[in-house]
mmCIF file of the N, C-alpha and C atoms, coordinates in Angstrom:
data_MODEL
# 
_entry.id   MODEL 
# 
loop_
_atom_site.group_PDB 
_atom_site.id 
_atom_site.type_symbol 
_atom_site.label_atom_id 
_atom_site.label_alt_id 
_atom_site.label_comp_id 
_atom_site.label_asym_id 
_atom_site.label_entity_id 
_atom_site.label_seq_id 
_atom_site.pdbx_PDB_ins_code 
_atom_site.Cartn_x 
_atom_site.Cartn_y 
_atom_site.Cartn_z 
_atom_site.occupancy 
_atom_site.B_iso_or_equiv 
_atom_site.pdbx_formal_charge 
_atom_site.auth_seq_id 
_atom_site.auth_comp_id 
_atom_site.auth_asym_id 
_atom_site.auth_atom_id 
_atom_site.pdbx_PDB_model_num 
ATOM 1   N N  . UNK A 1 1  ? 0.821  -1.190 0.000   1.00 0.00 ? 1  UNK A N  1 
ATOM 2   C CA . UNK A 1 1  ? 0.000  0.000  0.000   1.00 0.00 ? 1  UNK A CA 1 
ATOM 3   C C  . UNK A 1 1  ? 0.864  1.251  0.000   1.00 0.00 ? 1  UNK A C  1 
ATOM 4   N N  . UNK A 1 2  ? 2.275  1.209  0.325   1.00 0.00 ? 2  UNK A N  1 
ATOM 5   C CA . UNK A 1 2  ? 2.902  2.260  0.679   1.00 0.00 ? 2  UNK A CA 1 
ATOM 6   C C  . UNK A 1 2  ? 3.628  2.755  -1.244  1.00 0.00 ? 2  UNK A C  1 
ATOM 7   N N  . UNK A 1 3  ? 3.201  1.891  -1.477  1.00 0.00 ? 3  UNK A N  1 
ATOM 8   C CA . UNK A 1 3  ? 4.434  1.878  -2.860  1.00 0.00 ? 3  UNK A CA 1 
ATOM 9   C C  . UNK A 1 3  ? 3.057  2.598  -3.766  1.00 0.00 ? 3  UNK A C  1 
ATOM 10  N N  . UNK A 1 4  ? 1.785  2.401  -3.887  1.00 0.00 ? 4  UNK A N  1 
ATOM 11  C CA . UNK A 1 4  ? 0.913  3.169  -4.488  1.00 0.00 ? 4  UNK A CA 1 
ATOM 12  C C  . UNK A 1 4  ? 0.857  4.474  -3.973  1.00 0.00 ? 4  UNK A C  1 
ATOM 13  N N  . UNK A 1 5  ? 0.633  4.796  -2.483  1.00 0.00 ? 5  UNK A N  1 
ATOM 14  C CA . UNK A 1 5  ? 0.816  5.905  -2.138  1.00 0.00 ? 5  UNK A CA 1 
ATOM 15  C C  . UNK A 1 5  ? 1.755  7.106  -2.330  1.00 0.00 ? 5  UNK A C  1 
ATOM 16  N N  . UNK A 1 6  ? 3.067  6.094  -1.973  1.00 0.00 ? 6  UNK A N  1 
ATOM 17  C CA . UNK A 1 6  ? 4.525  7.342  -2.369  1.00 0.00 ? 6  UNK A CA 1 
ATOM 18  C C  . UNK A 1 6  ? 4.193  7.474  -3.994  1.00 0.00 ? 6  UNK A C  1 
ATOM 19  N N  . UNK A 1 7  ? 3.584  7.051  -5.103  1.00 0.00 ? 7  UNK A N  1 
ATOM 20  C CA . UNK A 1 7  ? 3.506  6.978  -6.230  1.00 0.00 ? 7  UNK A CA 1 
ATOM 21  C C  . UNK A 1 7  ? 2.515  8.390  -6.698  1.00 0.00 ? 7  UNK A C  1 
ATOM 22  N N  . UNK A 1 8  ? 1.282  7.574  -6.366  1.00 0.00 ? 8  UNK A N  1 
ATOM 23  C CA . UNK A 1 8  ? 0.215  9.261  -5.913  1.00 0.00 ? 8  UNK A CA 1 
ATOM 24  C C  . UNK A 1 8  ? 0.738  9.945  -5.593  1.00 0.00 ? 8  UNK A C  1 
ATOM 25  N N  . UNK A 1 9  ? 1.072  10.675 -4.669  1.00 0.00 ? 9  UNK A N  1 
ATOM 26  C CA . UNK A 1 9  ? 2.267  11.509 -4.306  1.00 0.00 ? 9  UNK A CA 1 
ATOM 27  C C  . UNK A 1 9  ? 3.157  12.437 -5.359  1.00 0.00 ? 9  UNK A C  1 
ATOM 28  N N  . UNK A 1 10 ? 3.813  11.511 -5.651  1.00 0.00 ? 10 UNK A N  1 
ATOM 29  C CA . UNK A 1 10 ? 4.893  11.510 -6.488  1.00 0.00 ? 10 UNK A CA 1 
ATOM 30  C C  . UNK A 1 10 ? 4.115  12.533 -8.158  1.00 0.00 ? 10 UNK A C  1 
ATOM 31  N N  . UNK A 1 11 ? 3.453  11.585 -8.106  1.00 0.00 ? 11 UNK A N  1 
ATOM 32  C CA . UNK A 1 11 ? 2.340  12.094 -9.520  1.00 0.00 ? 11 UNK A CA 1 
ATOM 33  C C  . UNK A 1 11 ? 1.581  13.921 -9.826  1.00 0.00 ? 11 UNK A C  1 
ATOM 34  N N  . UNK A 1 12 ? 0.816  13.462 -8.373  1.00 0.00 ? 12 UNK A N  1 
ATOM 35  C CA . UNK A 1 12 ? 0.123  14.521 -8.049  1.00 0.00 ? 12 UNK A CA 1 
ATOM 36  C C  . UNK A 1 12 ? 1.257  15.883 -8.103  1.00 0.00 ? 12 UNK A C  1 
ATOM 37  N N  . UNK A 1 13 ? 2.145  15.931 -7.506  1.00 0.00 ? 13 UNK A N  1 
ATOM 38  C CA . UNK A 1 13 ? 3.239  17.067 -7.057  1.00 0.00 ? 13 UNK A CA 1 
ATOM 39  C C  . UNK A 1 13 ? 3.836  17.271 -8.393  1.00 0.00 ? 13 UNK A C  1 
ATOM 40  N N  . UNK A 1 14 ? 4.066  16.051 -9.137  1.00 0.00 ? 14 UNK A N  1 
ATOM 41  C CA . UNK A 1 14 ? 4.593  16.408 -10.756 1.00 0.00 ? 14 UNK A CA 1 
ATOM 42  C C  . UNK A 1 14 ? 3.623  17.474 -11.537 1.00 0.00 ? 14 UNK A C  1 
ATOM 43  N N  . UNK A 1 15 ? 2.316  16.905 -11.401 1.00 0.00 ? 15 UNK A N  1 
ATOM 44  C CA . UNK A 1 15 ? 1.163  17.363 -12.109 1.00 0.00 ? 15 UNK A CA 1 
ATOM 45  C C  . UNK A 1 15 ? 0.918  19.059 -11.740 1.00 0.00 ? 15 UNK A C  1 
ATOM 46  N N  . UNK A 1 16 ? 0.959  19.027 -10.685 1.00 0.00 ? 16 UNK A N  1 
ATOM 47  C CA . UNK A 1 16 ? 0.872  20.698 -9.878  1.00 0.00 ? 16 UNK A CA 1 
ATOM 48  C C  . UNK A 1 16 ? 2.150  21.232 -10.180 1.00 0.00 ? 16 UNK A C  1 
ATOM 49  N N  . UNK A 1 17 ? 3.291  20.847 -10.446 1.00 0.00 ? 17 UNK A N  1 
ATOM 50  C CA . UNK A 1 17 ? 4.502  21.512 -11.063 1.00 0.00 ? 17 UNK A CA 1 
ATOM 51  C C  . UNK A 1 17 ? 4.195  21.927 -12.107 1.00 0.00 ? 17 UNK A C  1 
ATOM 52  N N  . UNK A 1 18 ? 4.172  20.592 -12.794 1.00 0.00 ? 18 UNK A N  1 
ATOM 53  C CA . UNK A 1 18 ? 3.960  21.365 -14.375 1.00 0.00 ? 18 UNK A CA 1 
ATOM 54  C C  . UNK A 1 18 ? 2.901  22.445 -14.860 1.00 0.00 ? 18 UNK A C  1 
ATOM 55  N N  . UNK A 1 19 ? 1.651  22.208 -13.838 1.00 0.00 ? 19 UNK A N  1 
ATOM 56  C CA . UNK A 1 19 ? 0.583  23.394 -14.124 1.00 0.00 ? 19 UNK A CA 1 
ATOM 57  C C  . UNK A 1 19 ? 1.030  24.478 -14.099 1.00 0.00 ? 19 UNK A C  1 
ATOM 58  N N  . UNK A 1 20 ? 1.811  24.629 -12.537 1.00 0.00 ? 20 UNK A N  1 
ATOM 59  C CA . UNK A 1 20 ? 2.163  26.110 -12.082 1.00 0.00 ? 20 UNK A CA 1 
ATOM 60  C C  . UNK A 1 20 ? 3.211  26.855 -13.260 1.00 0.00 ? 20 UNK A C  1 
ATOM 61  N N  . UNK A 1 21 ? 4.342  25.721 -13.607 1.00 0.00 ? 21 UNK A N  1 
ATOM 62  C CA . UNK A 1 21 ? 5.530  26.400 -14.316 1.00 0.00 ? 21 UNK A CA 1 
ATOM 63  C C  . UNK A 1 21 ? 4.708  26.859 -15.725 1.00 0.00 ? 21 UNK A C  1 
ATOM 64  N N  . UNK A 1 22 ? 3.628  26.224 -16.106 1.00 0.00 ? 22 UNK A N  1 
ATOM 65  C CA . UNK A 1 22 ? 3.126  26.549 -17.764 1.00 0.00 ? 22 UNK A CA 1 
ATOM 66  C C  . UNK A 1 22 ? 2.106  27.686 -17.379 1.00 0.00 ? 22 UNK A C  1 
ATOM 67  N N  . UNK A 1 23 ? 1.602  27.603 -15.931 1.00 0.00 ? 23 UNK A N  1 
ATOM 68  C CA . UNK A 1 23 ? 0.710  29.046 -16.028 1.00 0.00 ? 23 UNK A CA 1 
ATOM 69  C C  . UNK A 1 23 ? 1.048  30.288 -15.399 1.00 0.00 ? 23 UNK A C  1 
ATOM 70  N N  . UNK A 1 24 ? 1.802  30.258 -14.619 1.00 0.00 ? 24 UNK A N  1 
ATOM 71  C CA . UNK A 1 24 ? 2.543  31.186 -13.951 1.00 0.00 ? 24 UNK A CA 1 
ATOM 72  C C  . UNK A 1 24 ? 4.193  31.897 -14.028 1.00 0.00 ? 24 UNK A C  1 
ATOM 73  N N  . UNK A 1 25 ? 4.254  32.967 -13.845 1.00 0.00 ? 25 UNK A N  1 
ATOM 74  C CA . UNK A 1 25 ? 5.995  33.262 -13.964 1.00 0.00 ? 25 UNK A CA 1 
ATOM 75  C C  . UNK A 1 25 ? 6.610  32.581 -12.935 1.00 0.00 ? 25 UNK A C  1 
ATOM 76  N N  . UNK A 1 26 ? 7.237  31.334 -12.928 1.00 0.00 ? 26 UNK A N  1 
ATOM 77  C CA . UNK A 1 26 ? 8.190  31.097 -11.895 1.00 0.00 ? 26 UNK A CA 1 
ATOM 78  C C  . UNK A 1 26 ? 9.578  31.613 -12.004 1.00 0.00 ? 26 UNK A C  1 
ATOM 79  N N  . UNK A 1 27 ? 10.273 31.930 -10.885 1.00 0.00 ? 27 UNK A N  1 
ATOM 80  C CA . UNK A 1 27 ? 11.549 32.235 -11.114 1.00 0.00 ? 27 UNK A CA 1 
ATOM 81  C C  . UNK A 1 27 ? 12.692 31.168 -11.229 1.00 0.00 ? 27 UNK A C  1 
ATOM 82  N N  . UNK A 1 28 ? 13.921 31.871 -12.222 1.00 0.00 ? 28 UNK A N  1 
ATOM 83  C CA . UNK A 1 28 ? 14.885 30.149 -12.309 1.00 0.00 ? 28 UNK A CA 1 
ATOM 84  C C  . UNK A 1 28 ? 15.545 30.637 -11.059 1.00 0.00 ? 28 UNK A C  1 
ATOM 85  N N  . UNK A 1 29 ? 15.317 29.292 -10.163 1.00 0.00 ? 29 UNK A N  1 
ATOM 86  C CA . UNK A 1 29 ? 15.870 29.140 -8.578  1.00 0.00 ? 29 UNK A CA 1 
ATOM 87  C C  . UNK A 1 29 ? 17.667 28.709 -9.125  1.00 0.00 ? 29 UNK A C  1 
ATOM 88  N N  . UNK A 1 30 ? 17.625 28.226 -9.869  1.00 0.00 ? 30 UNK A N  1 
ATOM 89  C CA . UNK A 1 30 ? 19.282 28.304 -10.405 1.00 0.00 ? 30 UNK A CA 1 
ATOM 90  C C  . UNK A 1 30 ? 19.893 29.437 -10.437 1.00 0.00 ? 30 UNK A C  1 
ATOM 91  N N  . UNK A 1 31 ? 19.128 30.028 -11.539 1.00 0.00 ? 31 UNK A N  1 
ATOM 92  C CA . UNK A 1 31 ? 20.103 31.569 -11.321 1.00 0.00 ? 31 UNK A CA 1 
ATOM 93  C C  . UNK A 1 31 ? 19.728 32.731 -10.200 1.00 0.00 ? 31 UNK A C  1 
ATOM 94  N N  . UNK A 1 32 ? 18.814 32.506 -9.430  1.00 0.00 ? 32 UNK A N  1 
ATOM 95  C CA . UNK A 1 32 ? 18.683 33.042 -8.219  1.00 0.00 ? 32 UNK A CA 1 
ATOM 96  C C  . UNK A 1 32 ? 19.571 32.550 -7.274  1.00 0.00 ? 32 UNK A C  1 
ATOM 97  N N  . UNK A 1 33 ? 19.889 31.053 -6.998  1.00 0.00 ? 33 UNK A N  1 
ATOM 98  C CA . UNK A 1 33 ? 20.696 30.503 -5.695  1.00 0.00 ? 33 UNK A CA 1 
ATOM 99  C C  . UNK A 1 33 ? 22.241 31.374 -6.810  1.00 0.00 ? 33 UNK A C  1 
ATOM 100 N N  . UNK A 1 34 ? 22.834 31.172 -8.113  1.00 0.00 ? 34 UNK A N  1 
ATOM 101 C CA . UNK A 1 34 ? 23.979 31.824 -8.397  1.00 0.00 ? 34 UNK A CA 1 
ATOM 102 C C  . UNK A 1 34 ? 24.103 33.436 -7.793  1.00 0.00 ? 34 UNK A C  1 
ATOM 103 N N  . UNK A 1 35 ? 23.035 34.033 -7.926  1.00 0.00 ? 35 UNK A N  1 
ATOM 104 C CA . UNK A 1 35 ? 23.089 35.307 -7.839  1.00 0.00 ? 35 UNK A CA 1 
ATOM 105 C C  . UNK A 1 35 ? 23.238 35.303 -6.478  1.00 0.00 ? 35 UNK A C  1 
ATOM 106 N N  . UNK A 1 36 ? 23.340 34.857 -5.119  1.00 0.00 ? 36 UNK A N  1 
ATOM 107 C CA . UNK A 1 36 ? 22.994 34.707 -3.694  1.00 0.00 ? 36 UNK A CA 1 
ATOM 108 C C  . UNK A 1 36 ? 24.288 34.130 -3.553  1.00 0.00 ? 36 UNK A C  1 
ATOM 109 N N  . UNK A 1 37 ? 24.801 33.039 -4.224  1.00 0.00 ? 37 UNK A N  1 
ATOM 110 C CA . UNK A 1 37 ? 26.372 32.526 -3.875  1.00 0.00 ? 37 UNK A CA 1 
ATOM 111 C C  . UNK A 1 37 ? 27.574 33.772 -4.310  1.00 0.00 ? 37 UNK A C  1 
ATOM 112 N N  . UNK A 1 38 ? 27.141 34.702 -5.335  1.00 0.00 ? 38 UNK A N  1 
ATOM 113 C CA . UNK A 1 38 ? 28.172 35.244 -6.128  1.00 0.00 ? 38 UNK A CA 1 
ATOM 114 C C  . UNK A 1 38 ? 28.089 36.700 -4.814  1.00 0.00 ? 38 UNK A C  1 
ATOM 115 N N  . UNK A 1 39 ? 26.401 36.932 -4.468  1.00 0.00 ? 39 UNK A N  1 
ATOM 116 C CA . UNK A 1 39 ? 26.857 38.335 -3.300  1.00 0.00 ? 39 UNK A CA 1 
ATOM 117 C C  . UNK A 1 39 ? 27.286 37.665 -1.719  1.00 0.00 ? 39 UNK A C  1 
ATOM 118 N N  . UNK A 1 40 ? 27.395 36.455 -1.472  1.00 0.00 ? 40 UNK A N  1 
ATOM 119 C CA . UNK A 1 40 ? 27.992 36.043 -0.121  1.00 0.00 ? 40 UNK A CA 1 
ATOM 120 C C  . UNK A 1 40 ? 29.316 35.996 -0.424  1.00 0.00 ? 40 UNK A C  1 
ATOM 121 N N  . UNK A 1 41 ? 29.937 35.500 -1.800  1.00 0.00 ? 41 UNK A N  1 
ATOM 122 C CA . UNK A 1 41 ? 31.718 35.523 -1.928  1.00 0.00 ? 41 UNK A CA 1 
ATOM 123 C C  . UNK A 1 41 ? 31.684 37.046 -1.714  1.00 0.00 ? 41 UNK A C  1 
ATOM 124 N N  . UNK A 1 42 ? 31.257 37.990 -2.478  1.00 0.00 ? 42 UNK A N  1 
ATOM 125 C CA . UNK A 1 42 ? 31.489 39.424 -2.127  1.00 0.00 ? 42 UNK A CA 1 
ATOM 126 C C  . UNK A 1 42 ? 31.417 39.888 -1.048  1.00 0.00 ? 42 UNK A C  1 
ATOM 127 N N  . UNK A 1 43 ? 30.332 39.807 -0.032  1.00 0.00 ? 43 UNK A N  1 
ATOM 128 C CA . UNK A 1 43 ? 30.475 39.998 0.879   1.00 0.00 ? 43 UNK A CA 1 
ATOM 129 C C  . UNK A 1 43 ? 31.471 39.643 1.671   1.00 0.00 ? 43 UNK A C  1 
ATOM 130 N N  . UNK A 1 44 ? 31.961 37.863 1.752   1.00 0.00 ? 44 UNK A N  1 
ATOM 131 C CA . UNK A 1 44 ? 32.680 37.618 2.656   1.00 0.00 ? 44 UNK A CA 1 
ATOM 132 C C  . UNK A 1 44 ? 34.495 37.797 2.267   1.00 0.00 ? 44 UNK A C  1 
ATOM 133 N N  . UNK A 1 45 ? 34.496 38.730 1.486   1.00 0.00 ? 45 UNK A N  1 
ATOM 134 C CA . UNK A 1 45 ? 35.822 38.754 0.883   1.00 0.00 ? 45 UNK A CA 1 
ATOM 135 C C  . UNK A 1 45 ? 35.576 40.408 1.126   1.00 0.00 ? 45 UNK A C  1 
ATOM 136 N N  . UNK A 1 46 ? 34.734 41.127 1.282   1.00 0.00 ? 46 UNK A N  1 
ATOM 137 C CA . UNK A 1 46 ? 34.891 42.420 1.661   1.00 0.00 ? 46 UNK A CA 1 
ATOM 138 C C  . UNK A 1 46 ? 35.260 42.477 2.894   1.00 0.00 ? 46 UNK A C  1 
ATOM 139 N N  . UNK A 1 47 ? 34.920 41.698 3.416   1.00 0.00 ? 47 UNK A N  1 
ATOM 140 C CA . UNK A 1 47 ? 34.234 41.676 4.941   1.00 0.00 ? 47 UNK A CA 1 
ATOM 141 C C  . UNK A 1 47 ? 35.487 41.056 5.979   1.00 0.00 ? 47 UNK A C  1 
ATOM 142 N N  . UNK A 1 48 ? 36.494 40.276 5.456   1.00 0.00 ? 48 UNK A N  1 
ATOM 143 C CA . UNK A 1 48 ? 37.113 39.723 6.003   1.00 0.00 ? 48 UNK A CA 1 
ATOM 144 C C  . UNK A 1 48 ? 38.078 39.999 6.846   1.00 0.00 ? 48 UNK A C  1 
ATOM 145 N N  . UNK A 1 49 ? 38.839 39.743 7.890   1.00 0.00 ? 49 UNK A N  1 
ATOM 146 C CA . UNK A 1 49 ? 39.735 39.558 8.539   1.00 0.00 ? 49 UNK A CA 1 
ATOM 147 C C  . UNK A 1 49 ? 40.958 40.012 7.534   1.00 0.00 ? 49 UNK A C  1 
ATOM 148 N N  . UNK A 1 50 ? 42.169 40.874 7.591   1.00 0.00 ? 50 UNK A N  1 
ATOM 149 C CA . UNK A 1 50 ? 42.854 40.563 7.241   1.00 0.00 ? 50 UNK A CA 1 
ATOM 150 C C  . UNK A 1 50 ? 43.930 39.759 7.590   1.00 0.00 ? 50 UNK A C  1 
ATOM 151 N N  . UNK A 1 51 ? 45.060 39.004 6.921   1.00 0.00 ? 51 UNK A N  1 
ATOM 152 C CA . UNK A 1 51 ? 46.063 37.779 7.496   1.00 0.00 ? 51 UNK A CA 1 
ATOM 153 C C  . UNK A 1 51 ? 46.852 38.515 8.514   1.00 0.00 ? 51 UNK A C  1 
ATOM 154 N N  . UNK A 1 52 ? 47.240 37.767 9.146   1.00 0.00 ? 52 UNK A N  1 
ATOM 155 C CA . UNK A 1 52 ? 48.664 38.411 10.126  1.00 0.00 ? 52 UNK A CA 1 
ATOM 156 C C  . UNK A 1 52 ? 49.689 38.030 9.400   1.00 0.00 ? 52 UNK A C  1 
ATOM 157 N N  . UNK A 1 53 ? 50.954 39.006 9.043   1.00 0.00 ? 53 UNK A N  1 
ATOM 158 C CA . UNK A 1 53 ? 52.409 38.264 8.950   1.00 0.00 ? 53 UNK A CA 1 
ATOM 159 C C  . UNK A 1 53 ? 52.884 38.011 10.173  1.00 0.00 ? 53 UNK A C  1 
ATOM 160 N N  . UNK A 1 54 ? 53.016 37.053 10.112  1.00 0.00 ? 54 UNK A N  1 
ATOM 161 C CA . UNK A 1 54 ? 53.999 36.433 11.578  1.00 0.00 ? 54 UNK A CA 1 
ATOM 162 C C  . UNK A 1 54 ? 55.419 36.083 11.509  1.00 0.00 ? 54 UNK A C  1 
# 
């Protein structure tokens, strides 16, 4: 019973994907998470500590 269920599941959530992405503007979460990795290197390279010479 569990293997029909995770299946339904599985189906249903495909089916509501594909509706939303063909009727709605979704945003590409790819180039959103790039754009979010590229201002944390900036930040944390502005932001940093500088080295000690020892």
């Amino acid at each position: 019973m569990g293997f029909f269920r995770t299946s339904f599941t599985l189906m249903f959530g495909m089916g509501c994907g594909v509706y939303v992405a063909q009727n709605y503007d979704v945003p590409n979460v790819k180039k959103l998470f790039n754009t979010y990795m590229f201002l944390a290197k900036h930040i944390e390279e502005t932001y940093r500590k500088p080295k000690r010479d020892d």
